[in-house]
C-alpha positions in Angstrom: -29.3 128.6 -26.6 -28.7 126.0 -29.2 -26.0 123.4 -27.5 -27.1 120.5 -30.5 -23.8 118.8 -31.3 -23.3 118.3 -34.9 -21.4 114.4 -35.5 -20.1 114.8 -39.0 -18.9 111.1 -40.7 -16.1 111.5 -43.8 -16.9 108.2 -45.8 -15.8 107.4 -49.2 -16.2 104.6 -51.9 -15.3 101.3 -50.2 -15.8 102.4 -46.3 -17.1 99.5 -43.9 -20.8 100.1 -43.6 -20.1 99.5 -40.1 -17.3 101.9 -39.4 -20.3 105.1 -40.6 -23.7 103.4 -39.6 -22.1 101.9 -36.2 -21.5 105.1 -35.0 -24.5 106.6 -36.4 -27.0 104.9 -34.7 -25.1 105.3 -31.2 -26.0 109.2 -31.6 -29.5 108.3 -32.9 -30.4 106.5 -30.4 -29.1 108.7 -27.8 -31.2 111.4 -28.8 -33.9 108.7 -28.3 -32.7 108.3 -25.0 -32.4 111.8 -24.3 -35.8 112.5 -25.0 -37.1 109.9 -22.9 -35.1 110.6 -20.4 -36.8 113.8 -20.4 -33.4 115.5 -21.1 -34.7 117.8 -23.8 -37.5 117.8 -26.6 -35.3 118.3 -29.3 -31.8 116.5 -30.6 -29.1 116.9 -28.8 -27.0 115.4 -31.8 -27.2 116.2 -35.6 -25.9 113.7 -37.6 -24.5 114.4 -41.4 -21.9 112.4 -43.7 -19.6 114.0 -46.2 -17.7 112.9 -49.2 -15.4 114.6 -50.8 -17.4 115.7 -53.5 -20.7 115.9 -51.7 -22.1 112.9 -54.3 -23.8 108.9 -53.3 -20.8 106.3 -52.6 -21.2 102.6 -52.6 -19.4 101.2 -49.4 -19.1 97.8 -48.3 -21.9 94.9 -48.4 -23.0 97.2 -51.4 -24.6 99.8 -49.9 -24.9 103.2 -51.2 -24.9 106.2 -49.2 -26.0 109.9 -50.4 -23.9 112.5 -48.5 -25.6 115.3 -47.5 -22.3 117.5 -48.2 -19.1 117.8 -49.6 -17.0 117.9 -46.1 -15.6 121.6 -47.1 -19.1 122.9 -47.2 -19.5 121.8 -43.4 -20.0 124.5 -40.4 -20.1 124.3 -36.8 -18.6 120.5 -36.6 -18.5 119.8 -33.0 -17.6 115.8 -33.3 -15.7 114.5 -36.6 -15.4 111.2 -37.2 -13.0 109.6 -40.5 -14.8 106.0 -41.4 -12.0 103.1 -42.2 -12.0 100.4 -45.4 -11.2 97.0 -44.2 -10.1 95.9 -47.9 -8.0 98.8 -47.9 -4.9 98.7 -50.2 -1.6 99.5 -48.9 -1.3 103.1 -48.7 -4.1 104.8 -48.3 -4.5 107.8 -50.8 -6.2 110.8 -49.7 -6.5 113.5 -51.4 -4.5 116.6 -50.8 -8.0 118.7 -50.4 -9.0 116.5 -47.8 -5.6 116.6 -46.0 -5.8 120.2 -45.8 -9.5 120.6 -44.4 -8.4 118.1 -41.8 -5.4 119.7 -40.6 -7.6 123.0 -40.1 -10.5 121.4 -38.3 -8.2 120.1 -35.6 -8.0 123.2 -34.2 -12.2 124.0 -34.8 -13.8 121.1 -33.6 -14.8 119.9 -30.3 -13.1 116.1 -31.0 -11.7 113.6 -33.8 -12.1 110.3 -34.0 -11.2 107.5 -36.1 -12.8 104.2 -37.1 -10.2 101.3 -38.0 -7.5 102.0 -40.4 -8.6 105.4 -40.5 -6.5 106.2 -38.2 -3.7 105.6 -41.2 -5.3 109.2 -42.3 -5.5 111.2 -39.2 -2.0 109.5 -38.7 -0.4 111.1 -42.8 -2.1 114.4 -41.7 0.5 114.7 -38.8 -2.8 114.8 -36.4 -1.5 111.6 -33.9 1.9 113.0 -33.7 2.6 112.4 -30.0 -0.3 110.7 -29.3 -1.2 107.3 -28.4 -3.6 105.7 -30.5 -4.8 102.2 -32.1 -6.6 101.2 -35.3 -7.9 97.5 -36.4 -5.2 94.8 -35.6 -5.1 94.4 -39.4 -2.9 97.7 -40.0 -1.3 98.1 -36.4 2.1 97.3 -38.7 1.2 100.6 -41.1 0.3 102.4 -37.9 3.9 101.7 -36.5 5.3 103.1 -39.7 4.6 106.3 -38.4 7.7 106.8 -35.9 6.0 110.0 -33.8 2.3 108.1 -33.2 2.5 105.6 -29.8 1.0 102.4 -31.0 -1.5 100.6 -28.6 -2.0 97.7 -30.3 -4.2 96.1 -28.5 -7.3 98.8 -26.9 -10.4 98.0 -28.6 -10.4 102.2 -28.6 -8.0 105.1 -27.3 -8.1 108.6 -26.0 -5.5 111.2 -26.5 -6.8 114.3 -25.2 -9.6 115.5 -28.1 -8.1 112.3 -30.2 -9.8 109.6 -30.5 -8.7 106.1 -32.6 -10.5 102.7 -32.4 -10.0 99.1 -33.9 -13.1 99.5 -36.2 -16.6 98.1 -36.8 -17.9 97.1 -34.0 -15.5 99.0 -31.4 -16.4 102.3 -33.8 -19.7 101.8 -31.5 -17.5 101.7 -28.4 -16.0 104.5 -29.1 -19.2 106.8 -30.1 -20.7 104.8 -26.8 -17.9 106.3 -25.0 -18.2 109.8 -26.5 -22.3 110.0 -25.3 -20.8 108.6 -22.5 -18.4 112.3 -21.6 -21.5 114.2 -22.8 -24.2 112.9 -21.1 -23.1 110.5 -18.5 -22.8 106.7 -18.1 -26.4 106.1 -17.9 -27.1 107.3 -20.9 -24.5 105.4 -22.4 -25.7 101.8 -20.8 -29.4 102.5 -21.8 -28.1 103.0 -25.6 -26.1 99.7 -25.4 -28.7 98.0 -23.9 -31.0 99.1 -26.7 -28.0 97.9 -29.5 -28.5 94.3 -27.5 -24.5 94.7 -26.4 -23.7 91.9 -24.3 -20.8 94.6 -22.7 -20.5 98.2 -23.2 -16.7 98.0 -24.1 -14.3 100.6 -22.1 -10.8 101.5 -24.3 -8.9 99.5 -22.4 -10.6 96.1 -23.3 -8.5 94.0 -25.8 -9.7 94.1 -29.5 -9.5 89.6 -28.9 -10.6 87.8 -26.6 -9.1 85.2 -24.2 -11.5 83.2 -25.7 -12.2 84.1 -29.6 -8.1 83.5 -29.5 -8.5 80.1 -28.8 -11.3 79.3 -30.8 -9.2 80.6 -33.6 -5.9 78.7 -32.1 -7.2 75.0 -31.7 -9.9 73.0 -32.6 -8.5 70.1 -30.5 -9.2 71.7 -27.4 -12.3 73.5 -28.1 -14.9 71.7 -26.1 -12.8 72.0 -23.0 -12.3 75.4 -23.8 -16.2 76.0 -24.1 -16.6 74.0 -20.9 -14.2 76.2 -18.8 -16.3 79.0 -19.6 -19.2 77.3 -18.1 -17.6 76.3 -15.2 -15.5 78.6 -13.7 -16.3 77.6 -10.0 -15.1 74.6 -10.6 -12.0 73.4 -9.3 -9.9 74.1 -12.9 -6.6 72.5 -12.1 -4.6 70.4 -14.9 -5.4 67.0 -13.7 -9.1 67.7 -13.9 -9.1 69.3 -16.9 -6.8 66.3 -18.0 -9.7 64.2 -17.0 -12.1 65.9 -19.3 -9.8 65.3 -22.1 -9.2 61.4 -21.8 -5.3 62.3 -21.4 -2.8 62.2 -18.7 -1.9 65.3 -16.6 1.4 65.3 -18.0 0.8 64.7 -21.5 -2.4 67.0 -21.8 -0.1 70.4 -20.2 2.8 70.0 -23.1 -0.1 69.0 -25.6 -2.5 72.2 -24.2 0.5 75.0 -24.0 2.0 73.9 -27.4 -1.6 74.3 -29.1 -2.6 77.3 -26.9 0.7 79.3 -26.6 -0.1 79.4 -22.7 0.1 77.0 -19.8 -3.3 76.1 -18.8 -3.2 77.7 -15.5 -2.4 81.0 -17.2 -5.3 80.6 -19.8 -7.8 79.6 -17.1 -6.8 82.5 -14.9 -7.2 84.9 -18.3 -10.9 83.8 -18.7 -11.7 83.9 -15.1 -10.1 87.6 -15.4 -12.2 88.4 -18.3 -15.1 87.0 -16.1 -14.4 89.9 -13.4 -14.3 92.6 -15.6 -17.8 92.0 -17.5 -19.0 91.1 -14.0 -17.4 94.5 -12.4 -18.6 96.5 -15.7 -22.1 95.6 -15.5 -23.1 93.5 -12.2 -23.3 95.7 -8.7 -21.9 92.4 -6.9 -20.0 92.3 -3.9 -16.4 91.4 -4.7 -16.5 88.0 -2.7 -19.5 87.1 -4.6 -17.5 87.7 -7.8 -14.5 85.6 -6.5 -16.9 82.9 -6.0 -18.9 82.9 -9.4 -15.5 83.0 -11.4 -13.8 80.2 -9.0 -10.9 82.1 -6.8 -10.8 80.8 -3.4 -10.7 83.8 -1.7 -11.1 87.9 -2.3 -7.2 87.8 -2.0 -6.7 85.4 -4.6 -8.8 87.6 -6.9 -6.7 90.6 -6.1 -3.6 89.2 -6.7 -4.9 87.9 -9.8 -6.6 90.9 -10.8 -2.9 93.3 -10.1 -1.3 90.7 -11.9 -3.5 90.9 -15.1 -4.4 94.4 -15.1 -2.3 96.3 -13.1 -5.0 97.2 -10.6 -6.9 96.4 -7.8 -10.6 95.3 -8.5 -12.3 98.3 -6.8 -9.8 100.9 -8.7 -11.3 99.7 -11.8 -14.8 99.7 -11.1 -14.2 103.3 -9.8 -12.5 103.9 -13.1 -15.9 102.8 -14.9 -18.3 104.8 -12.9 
């Protein structure tokens, strides 16, 4: 019995190379995996990419892509993917041909998924009516122009049922990493991010920005303290000490830091130390007072409360969440 899974990627002139090779090479090299793994001799995925008239496209960064079909002559799609365009204009035109076939393969194919703003497509095809779904920061505002889709703005990917939307580029891997993931099992999905050098195999519920990209892109007054709080997270992190490593006074480094940073220091110290736990919980099997330690909470309390405060959970719910 055949159970290959055929991943079929829509593209067109102007996709992000990223949004159709990222995802690409997640299924590649989980049928590397696979085979090392002793899972099977064969391919457990078949990768193709369609365009609407079955003919090469340049996309981004100049490169050219041959499709191996136009996406009508397709059979037997079991994962369909729709690749997103960064430099996209402001309404996205698809083709009435292509809105059609889409609308019929909901109801064929095993899942759909979207890579950045092409969730503005599955979104005019009526496909993310009542569903909650996300696309690159960049076009969250389009997204919310469609009154019957639930905008998460900030997931790095969703999953609504067979639906699935991400932020683009590089979380278009974390959601194909999370796809191998419900076919084949977590470990399969870790030995392919390992393989992609991932510093953190990224579950849907991580923010498309960071606590700490955000205030590289908010201040460059502050960005060697911010650097060094990263570094030193056991360390006693309290205002007058980061005060100290500023040259300012307690007072006037706290109105200077939270006008510059949109966030008390406190706030933004317990973010990172937050962000800290979860890549710790995600891919570390350390005991959770080991964790409190490394990331500077005083206790395992402290880290709870912190943790339900931040994330709505308790540490150990969301490490059972990721396993």
């Amino acid at each position: 019995m055949n159970c290959k899974k055929k991943v079929s990627i829509v593209f067109y002139s102007g996709a992000h190379s990223l949004d159709v090779m990222g995802p690409a090479e997640v299924f590649s090299l989980a049928n590397q995996q696979l085979k090392d793994r002793g899972f099977s001799c064969d391919d457990q995925y078949e990768v193709e990419f369609l365009a609407e008239d079955g003919d090469t496209k340049e996309i981004s960064s100049g490169l050219r892509i041959c499709s191996d079909r136009c996406f009508t002559d397709s059979r037997g799609i079991h994962t369909l993917l729709v690749s997103g365009n960064l430099n996209a204009a402001d309404d996205l035109n698809i083709s009435e041909c292509l809105s059609r076939w889409l609308s019929l393969q909901s109801g064929l194919v095993k899942r759909i998924g979207s890579i950045g703003n092409g969730a503005l497509i599955l979104a005019k095809v009526g496909l993310l009516n009542g569903r909650r779904a996300t696309t690159h920061w960049r076009y969250i505002d389009q997204l919310k122009r469609f009154p019957e889709v639930d905008v998460d703005s900030e997931s790095v990917f969703v999953k609504d049922d067979h639906i699935y939307t991400s932020a683009g580029v590089s979380a278009g891997v974390d959601m194909a990493l999370a796809m191998v993931e419900d076919d084949f099992g977590r470990g399969i999905a870790l030995a392919v991010a390992q393989l992609m050098v991932l510093y953190l195999k990224r579950d849907g519920d991580h923010k498309q920005s960071s606590t700490y990209l955000m205030s590289q892109l908010k201040s460059d007054r502050f960005l060697e303290l911010v650097q060094w709080i990263h570094s030193n997270l056991d360390k006693t992190l309290c205002v007058n000490s980061l005060a100290e490593k500023t040259s300012m006074s307690p007072r006037n480094f706290a109105r200077c830091f939270t006008r510059d940073m949109g966030v008390t220091p406190g706030r933004f110290v317990e973010k990172i130390r937050i962000e800290k736990v979860c890549q710790l919980l995600a891919t570390q099997a350390l005991t959770q007072e080991r964790i409190a330690t490394i990331c500077g909470f005083k206790s395992q309390e402290q880290l709870r409360r912190a943790f339900r405060r931040n994330k709505g959970m308790l540490p150990r719910e969301y490490r059972r969440k990721l396993s």
